[in-house]
N, C-alpha and C positions, 0 to 999 in steps of 0.2 A: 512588473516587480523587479527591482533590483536583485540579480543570482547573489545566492547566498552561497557560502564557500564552507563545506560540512565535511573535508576529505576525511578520510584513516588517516589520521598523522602516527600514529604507533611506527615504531623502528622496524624499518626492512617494506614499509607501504608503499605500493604503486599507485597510490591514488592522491596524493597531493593537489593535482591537476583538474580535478572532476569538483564538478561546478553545481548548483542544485539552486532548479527553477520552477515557478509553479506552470500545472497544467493548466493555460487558458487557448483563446482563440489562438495570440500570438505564437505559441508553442505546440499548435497541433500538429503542422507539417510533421512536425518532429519527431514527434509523439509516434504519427498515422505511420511514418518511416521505420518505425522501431517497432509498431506492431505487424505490419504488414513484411517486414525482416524474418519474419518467428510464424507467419500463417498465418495471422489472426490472435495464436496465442491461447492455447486448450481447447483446439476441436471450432475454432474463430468466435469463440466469448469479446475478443476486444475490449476486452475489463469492463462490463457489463453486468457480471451474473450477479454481482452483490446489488447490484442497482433496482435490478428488477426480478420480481415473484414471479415462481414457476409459470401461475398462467397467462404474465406478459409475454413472454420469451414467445420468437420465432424460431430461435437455435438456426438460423443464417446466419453465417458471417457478413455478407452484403448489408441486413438488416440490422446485424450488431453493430457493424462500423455507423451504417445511417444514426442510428441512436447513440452512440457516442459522441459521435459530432454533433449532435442535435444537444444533447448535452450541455457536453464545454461550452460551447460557442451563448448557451442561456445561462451560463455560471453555475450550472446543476452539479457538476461533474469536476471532483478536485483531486490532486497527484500531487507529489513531489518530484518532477523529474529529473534525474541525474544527466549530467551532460560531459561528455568527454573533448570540449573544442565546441562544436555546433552542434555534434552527432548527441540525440539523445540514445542512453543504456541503461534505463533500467527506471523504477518509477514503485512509488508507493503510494498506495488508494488512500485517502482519506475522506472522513466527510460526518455531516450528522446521521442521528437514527431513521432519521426520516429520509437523508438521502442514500447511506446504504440500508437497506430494511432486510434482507437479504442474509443471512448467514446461517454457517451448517449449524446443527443441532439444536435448532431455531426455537424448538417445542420447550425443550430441557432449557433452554436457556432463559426463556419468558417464563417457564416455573420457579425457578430459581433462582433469578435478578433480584438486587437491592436498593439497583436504582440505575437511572436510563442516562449514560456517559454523553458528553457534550460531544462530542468526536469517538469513530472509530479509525482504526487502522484496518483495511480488512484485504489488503494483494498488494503483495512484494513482487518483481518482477525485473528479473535482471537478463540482458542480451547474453547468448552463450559465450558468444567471443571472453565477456568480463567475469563469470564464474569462477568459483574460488578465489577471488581476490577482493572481498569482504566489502562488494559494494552495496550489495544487502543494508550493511550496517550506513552505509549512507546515505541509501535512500529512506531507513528508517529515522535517521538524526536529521534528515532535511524535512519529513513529513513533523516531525514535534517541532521542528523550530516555523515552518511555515505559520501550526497552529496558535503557536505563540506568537506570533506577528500578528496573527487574527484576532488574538484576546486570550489565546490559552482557554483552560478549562481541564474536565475531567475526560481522560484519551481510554479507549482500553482497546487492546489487539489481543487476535487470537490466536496466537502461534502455538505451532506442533510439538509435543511433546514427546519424541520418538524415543529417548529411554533406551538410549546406543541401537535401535534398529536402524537398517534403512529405510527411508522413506523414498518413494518414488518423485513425487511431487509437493516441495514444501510452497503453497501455495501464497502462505504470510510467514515465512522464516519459521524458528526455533525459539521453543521458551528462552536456551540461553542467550541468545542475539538481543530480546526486549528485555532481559534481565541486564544484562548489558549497557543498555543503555537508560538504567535505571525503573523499568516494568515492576510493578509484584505480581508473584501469584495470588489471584480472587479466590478460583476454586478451579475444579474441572471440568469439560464437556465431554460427551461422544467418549470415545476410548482412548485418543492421545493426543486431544485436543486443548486450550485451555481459556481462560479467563486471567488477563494480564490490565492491571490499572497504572496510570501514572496520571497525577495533576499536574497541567503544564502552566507554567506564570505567564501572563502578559509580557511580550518583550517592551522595554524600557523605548 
């Protein structure tokens, strides 16, 4: 896939430069580079936990990586990866219900659906070195336009609501980062969690 080019352009951005490519075979090096940078990446998930239900899980990293790659490499497994040059930093989950099945407040949220979204967004993930410099927001603008190149459809991500706390670990960014970039609010989960929709168009 031709890199799509999704910088910050807003005034005073260091991100002009950063390039946005999808996760496949050709891109794993990359990828495997960026997590293996970070440990693995929460205790070595390897961006696995939304993939798979509690009683898949080995909770190895050795066995996460295996399964990731096993993945990608079968088209199971889709990302928006940020790329700074060659170096990938930072990546946004995507994919269908069926291929993340996986998320917190799982119970409340299958009570309370009103219908099952074409795509989710469900892990944000940015290298430490690029922190605070809103690359978040482009790895979330590269995951909707990837989708849109796919056919578009109905996206929804669950990002944190933390209500001026701090959060330790924002795992899929902030409501205002998907409001941002055009998200609503559905409703609520869990205690600061939320239900965020966007239709995204077919790209032309």
């Amino acid at each position: 896939m031709v890199p799509t080019s999704v910088a910050d352009n807003r005034p005073g951005s260091t991100n002009e430069a950063l390039t946005v490519r999808a996760l496949g075979p050709d891109t794993w090096d990359a990828f495997a580079d960026l997590v293996e940078r970070h440990k693995g990446v929460f205790g070595g998930c390897w961006c696995t936990w939304f993939q798979t239900m509690h009683a898949e899980k080995t909770f190895e990293t050795g066995s996460n990586r295996d399964l990731k790659e096993r993945l990608v490499r079968e088209g199971r497994a889709h990302a928006a990866l940020v790329f700074d040059g060659e170096v990938a930093v930072a990546w946004a989950e995507y994919g269908s219900c069926a291929e993340l099945p996986n998320i917190y407040h799982r119970k409340q949220y299958d009570e309370e659906t009103d219908l099952s979204p074409d795509y989710r967004i469900t892990c944000i993930f940015v290298d430490k070195r690029y922190r605070r410099r809103h690359v978040t927001a482009v790895a979330l603008r590269g995951a909707v336009e990837l989708i849109a190149q796919a056919g578009g459809g109905i996206v929804e991500g669950y990002p944190h609501d933390p209500e001026g706390r701090r959060v330790a670990v924002l795992y899929n960014g902030t409501r205002s980062l998907f409001e941002n970039e055009g998200f609503e609010l559905v409703r609520r989960k869990g205690q600061r969690n939320t239900v965020m929709r966007k239709t995204v168009v077919q790209a032309p």
